[in-house]
C-alpha positions as CSV (number, residue, x, y, z in Angstrom):
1,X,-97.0,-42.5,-20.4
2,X,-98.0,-41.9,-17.0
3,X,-94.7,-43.7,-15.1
4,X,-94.8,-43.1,-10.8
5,X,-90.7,-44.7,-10.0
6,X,-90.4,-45.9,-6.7
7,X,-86.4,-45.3,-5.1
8,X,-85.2,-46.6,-2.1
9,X,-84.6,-44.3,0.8
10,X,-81.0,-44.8,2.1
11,X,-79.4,-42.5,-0.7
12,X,-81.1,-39.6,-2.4
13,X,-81.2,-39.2,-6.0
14,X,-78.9,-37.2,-7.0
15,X,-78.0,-37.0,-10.8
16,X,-74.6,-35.6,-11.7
17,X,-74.0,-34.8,-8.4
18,X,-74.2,-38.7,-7.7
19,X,-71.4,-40.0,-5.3
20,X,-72.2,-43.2,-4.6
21,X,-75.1,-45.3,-5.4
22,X,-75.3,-47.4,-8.3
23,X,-79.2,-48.1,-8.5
24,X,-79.7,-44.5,-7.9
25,X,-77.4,-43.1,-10.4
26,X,-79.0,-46.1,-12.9
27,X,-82.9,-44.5,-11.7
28,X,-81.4,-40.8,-12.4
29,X,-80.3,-41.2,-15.9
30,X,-83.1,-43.4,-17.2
31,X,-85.4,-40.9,-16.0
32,X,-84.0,-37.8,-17.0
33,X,-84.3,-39.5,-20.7
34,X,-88.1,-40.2,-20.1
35,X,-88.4,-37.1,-19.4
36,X,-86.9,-35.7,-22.4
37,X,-88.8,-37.5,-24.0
38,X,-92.0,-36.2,-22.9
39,X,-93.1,-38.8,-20.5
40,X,-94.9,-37.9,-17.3
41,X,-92.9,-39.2,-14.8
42,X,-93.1,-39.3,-10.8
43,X,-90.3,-40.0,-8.6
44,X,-90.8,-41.6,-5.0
45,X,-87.9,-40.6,-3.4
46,X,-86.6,-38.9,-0.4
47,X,-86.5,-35.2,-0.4
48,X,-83.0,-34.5,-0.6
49,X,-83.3,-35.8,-4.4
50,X,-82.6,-33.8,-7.4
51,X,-84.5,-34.8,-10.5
52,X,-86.2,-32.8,-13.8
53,X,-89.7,-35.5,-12.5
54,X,-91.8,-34.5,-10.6
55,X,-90.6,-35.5,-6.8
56,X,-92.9,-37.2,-4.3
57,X,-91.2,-36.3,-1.4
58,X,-91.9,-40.1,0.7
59,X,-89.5,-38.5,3.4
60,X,-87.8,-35.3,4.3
61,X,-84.3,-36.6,3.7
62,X,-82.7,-39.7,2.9
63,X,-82.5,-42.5,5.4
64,X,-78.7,-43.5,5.2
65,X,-77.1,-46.7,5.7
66,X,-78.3,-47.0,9.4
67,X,-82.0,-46.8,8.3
68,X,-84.1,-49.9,10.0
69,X,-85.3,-52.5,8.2
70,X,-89.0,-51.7,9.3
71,X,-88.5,-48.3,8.9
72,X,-87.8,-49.1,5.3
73,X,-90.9,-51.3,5.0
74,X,-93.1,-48.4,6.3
75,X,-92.2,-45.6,4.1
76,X,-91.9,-47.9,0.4
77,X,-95.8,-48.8,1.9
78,X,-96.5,-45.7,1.8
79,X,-94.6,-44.8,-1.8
80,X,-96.9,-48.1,-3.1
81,X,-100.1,-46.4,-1.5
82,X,-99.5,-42.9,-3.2
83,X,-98.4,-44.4,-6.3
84,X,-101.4,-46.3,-7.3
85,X,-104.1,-43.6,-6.1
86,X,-102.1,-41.3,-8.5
87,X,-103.5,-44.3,-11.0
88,X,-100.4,-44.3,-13.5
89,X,-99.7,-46.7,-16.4
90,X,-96.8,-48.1,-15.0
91,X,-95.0,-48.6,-11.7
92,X,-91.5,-48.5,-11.6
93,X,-90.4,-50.2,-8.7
94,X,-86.5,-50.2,-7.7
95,X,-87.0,-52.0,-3.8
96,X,-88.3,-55.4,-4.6
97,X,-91.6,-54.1,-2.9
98,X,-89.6,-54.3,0.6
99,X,-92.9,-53.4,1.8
100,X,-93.9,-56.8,1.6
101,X,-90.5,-58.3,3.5
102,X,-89.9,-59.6,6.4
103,X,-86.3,-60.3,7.6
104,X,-85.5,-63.5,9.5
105,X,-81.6,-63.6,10.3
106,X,-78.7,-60.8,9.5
107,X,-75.4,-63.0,9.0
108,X,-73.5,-60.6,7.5
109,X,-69.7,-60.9,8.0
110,X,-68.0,-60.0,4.8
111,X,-70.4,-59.3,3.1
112,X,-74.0,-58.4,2.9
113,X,-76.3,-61.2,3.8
114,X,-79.1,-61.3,5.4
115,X,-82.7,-64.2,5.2
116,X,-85.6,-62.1,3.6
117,X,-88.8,-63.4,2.8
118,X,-91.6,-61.6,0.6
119,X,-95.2,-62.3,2.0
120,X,-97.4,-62.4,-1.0
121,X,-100.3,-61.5,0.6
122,X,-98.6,-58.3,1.9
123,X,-98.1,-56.7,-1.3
124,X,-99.7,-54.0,-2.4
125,X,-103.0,-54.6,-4.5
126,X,-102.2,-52.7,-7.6
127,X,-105.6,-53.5,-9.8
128,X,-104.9,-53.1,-13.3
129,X,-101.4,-51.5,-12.7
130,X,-98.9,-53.3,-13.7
131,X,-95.4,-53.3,-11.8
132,X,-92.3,-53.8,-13.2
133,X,-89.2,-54.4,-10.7
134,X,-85.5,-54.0,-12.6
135,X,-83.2,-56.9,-10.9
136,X,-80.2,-54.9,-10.1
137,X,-78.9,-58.0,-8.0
138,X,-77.5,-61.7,-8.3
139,X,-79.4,-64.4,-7.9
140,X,-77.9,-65.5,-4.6
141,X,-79.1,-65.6,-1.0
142,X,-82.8,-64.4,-0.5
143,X,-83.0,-62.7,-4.1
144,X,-84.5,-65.5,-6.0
145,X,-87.4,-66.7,-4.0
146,X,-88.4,-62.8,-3.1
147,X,-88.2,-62.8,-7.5
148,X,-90.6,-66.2,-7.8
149,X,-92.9,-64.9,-5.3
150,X,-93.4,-61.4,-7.3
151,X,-93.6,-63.4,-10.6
152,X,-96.0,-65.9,-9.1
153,X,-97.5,-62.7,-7.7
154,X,-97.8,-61.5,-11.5
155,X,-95.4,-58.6,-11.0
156,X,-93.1,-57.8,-14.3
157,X,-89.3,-58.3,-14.5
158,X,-86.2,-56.7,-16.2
159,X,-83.1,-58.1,-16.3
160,X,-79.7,-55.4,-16.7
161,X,-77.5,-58.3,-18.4
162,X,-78.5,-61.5,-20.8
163,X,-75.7,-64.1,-18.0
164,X,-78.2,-62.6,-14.8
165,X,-81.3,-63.1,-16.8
166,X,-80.0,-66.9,-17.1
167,X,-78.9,-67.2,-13.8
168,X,-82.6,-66.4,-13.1
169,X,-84.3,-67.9,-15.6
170,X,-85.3,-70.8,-12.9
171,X,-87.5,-68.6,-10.2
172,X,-89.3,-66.7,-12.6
173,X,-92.1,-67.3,-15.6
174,X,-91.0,-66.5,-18.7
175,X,-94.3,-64.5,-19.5
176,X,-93.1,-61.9,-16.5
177,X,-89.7,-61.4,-18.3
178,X,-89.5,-58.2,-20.2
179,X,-86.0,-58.7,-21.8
180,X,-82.7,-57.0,-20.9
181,X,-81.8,-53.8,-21.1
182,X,-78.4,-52.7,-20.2
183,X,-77.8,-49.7,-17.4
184,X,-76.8,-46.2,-19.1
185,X,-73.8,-44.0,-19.0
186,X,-74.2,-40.2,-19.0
187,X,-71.7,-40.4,-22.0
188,X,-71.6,-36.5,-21.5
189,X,-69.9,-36.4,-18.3
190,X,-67.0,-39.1,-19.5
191,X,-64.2,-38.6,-21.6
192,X,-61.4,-40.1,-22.8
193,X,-57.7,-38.8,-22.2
194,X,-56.2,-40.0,-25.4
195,X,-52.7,-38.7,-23.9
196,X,-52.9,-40.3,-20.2
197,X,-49.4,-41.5,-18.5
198,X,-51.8,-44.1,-16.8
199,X,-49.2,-44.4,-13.9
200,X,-51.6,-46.2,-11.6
201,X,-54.7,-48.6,-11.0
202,X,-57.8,-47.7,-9.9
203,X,-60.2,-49.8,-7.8
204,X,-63.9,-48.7,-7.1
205,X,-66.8,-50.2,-5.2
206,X,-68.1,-51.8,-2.0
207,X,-65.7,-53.2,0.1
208,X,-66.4,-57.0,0.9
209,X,-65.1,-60.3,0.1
210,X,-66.9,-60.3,-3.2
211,X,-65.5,-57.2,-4.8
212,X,-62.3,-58.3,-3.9
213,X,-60.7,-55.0,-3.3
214,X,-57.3,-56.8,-1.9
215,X,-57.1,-59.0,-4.8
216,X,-56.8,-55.8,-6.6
217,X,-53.8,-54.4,-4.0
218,X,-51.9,-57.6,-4.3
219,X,-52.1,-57.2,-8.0
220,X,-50.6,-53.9,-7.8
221,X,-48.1,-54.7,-5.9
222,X,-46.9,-58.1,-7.7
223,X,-47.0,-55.0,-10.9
224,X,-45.5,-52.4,-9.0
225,X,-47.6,-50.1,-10.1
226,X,-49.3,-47.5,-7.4
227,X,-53.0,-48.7,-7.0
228,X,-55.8,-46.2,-5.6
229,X,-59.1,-47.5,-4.2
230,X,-62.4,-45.8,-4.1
231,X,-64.8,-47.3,-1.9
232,X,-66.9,-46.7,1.2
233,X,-66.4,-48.1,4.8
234,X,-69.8,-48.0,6.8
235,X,-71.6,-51.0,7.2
236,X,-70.4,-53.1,10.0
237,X,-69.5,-56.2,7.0
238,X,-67.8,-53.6,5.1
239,X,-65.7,-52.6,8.2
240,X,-64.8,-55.9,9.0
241,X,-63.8,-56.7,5.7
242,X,-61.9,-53.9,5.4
243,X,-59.7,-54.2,8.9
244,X,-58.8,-57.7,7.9
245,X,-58.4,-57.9,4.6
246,X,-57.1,-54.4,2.8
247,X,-56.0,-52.4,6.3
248,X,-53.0,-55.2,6.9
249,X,-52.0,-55.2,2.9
250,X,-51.7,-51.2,2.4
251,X,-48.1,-49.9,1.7
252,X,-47.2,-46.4,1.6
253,X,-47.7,-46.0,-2.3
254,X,-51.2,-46.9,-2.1
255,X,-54.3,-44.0,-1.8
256,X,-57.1,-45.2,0.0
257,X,-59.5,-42.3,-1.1
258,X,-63.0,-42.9,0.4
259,X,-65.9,-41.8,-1.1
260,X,-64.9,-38.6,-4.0
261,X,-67.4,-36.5,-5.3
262,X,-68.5,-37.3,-8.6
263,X,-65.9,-35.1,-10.4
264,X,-63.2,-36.6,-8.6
265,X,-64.4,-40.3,-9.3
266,X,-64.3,-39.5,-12.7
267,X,-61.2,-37.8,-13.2
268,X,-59.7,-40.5,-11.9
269,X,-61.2,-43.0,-14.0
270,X,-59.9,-40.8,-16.9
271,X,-56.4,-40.8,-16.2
272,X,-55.7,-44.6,-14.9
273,X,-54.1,-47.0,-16.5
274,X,-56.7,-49.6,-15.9
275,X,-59.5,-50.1,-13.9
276,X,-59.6,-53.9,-11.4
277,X,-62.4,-55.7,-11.0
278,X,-61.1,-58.2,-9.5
279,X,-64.4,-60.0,-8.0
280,X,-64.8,-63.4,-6.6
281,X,-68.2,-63.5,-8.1
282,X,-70.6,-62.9,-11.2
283,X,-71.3,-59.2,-11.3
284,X,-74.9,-58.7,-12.5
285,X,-73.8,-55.7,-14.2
286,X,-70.9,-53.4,-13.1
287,X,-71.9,-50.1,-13.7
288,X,-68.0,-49.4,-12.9
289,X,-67.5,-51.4,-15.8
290,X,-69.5,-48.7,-18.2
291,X,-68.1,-46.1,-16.3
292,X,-64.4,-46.8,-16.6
293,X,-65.2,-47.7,-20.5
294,X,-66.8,-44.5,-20.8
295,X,-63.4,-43.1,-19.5
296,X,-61.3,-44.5,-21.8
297,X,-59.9,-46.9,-19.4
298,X,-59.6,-51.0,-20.1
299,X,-61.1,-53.1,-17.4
300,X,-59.6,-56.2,-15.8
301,X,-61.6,-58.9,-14.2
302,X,-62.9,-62.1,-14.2
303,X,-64.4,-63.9,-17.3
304,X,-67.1,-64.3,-14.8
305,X,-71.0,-63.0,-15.2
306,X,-72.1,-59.6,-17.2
307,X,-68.1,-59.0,-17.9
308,X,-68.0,-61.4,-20.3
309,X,-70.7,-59.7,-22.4
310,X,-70.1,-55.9,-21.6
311,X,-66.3,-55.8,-21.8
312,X,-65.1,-57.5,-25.0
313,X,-62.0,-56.4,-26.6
314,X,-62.2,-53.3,-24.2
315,X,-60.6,-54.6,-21.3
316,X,-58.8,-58.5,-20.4
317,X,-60.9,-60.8,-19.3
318,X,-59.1,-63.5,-16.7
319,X,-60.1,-66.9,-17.5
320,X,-61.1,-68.5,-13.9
321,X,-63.8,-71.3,-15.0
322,X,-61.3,-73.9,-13.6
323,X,-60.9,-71.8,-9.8
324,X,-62.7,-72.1,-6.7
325,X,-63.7,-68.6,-6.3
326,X,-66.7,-67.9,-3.3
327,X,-67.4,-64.9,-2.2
328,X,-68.6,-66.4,1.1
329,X,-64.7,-66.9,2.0
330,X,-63.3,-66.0,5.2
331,X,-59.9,-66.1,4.4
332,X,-57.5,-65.6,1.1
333,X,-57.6,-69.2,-0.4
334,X,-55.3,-71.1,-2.6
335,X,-57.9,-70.4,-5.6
336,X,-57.3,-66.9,-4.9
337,X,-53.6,-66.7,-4.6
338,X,-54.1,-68.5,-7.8
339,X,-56.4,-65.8,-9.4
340,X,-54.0,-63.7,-8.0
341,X,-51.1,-64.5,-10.1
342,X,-52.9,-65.1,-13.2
343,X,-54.1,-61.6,-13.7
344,X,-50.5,-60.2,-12.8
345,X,-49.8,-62.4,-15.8
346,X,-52.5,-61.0,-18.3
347,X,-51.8,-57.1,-17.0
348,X,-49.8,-56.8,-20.1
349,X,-52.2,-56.6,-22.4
350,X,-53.5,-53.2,-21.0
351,X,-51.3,-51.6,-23.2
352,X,-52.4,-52.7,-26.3
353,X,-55.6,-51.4,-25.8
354,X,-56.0,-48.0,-26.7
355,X,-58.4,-45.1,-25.3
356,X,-60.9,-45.0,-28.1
357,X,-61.2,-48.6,-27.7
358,X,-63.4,-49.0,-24.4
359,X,-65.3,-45.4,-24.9
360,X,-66.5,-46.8,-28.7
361,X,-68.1,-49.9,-26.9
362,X,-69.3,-47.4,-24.1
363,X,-71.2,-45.2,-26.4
364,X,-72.7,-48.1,-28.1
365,X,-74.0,-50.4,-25.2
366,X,-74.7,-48.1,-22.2
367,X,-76.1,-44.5,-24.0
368,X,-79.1,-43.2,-21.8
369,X,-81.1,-43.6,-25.3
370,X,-80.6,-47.0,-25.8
371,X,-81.3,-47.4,-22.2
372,X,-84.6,-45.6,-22.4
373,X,-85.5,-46.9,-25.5
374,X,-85.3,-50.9,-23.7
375,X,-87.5,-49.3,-20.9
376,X,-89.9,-47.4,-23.4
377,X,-90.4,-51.6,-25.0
378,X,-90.9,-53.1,-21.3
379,X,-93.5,-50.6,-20.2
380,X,-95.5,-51.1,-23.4
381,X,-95.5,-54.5,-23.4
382,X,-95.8,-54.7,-19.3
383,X,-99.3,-52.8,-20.1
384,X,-100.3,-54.8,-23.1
385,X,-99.9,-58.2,-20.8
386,X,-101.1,-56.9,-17.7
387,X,-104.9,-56.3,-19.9
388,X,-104.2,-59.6,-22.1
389,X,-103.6,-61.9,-18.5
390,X,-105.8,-60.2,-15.9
């Protein structure tokens, strides 16, 4: 197959050498694979990107987080434009077609939130070409009419976990669902360390009210066990968050570590004792949920969203079905005080949960082949509807 993938701009592809970016380490490994396997594949990305597809260089270098929202709109245009005069079989799109958006009202605070509408008309006409977009999101906020409008719109969908295809389910047809397929692991770069001392916790992610990075610190120190966080402060939600929230909670035992290169990241996944997810809301995914599996390491958070599917017996799920838990808070509420002190209550079953445990279930949901066999499926039978329906 003839596949042209369409990246966002703010972060470069960058494989192994990924630091931060979950959809762009997800494009990266599902690519390589295709390409393995003989595909000819095109990647629309910015020039800084590493990848074994052939690169279509859409800008000199990455955008980064302070990239415009019109600037965005102007160079995914343009990706759109190249893509279908290079008259693939599929297009692989990774932005929602952001081309085709248009922002009324940033209220970020917390968290990132922002009313974004997709203009039909604006979209890019791809003829025969049928687009698939993978919904690497919740359906919250703008996400699910911008996800109707494409279906209506007669663009293909794939969902990364069988609870977000549900939560979806309403704003989409069923005829433009492709199925699930679960984001990939480069198993090759993990391993477990079957004789860790796991002497401390490990946090990773964004930080904002809905990761719940100082849920996670109270844990640790209700435990007493050192906790050290991973996570980048740029955006101007994230530093807010982060200055009222995590700065005023910080003792002297805990490590706030930035962004690590990979190596680092997943060292430290290897040699913790568990990895929190302590969110207030239904992760989609949680490709630090593979990751830290992968690693060997037990995951704690929420029976809440993807979790409940992806972790199993490979980490303690927190019953919180009876808990007022919104992401949208502005302060630390009684529900979460209360989430709080039921995970310090469940931490003890870390410890019956052995290495092999978590990187067994890692190397049977999230290998890249798996992963690119699901995509392999969607494109086929992407092309088989797009000539059946048109």
């Amino acid at each position: 197959m003839k596949i042209c993938i369409i990246a966002p701009l703010v972060i470069p592809i960058l494989g192994n050498e990924q630091e931060y970016g979950g959809i762009e380490t997800v494009i990266s490994i599902a690519s390589e694979e295709l390409v393995k396997r003989g595909h000819e594949v095109y990647m629309f990305a910015s020039g800084d990107s590493k990848t074994s597809a052939k690169l279509i260089a859409t800008t000199p270098k990455s955008f980064g987080q302070g990239i415009s929202f019109e600037k965005e709109k102007e160079f995914n245009l343009k990706a759109y434009k190249m893509a279908v005069d290079m008259q693939p079989d599929i297009i692989w799109d990774h932005t929602l077609a952001i081309h085709a958006h248009t922002l009324h009202k940033d209220t970020s605070k917390f968290i990132f939130k922002m009313d974004i509408e997709l203009k039909s008309e604006e979209l890019v006409d791809t003829n025969d070409i049928p687009v698939i977009h993978t919904l690497h999101g919740p359906a919250k906020d703008h996400t699910p009419k911008i996800i109707q409008a494409l279906s209506d719109a007669g663009h293909f969908l794939v969902s990364i976990s069988k609870d977000q295809a549900r939560q979806f389910l309403p704003f989409f047809d069923i005829k433009q669902h492709l199925g699930t397929v679960y984001n990939a692991v480069n198993l090759d770069l993990y391993s477990a360390n079957y004789d860790k001392k796991g002497d401390y916790l490990l946090w990773v992610g964004r930080y904002c009210m809905e990761k719940g990075p100082h849920i996670a610190i109270e844990v640790a120190h209700k435990v007493e066990i050192p906790i050290k966080l991973i996570g980048k402060v740029a955006e101007k939600h994230e530093v807010a968050y982060f200055k009222k929230f995590v700065e005023p909670m910080l003792s002297p035992k805990d490590k706030v570590l930035g962004m690590v290169s990979a190596k680092e990241k997943i060292n430290l996944l290897r040699n913790a004792k568990a990895t929190m997810m302590t969110n207030l809301w239904a992760e989609p995914f949680g490709l630090v949920a593979a990751e830290s599996m992968a690693s060997g390491t037990p995951v704690v958070g929420p029976s809440l969203g993807s979790l409940t599917e992806l972790i199993d017996q490979a980490g303690v799920l927190v019953p919180v079905g009876d808990l007022t838990l919104d992401e949208n808070d502005t302060r630390v509420t009684s529900s979460q005080r209360e989430y709080i002190d039921r995970i310090v209550k469940y931490m003890g079953k870390i410890d019956k949960i052995p290495p092999s445990v978590p990187r067994k279930r890692a190397e049977f949901l999230f290998s890249p082949k798996n992963n690119a066999d699901g995509y392999e499926e969607a494109f086929l039978k992407a092309m088989y509807l797009k000539k059946s329906l048109s």
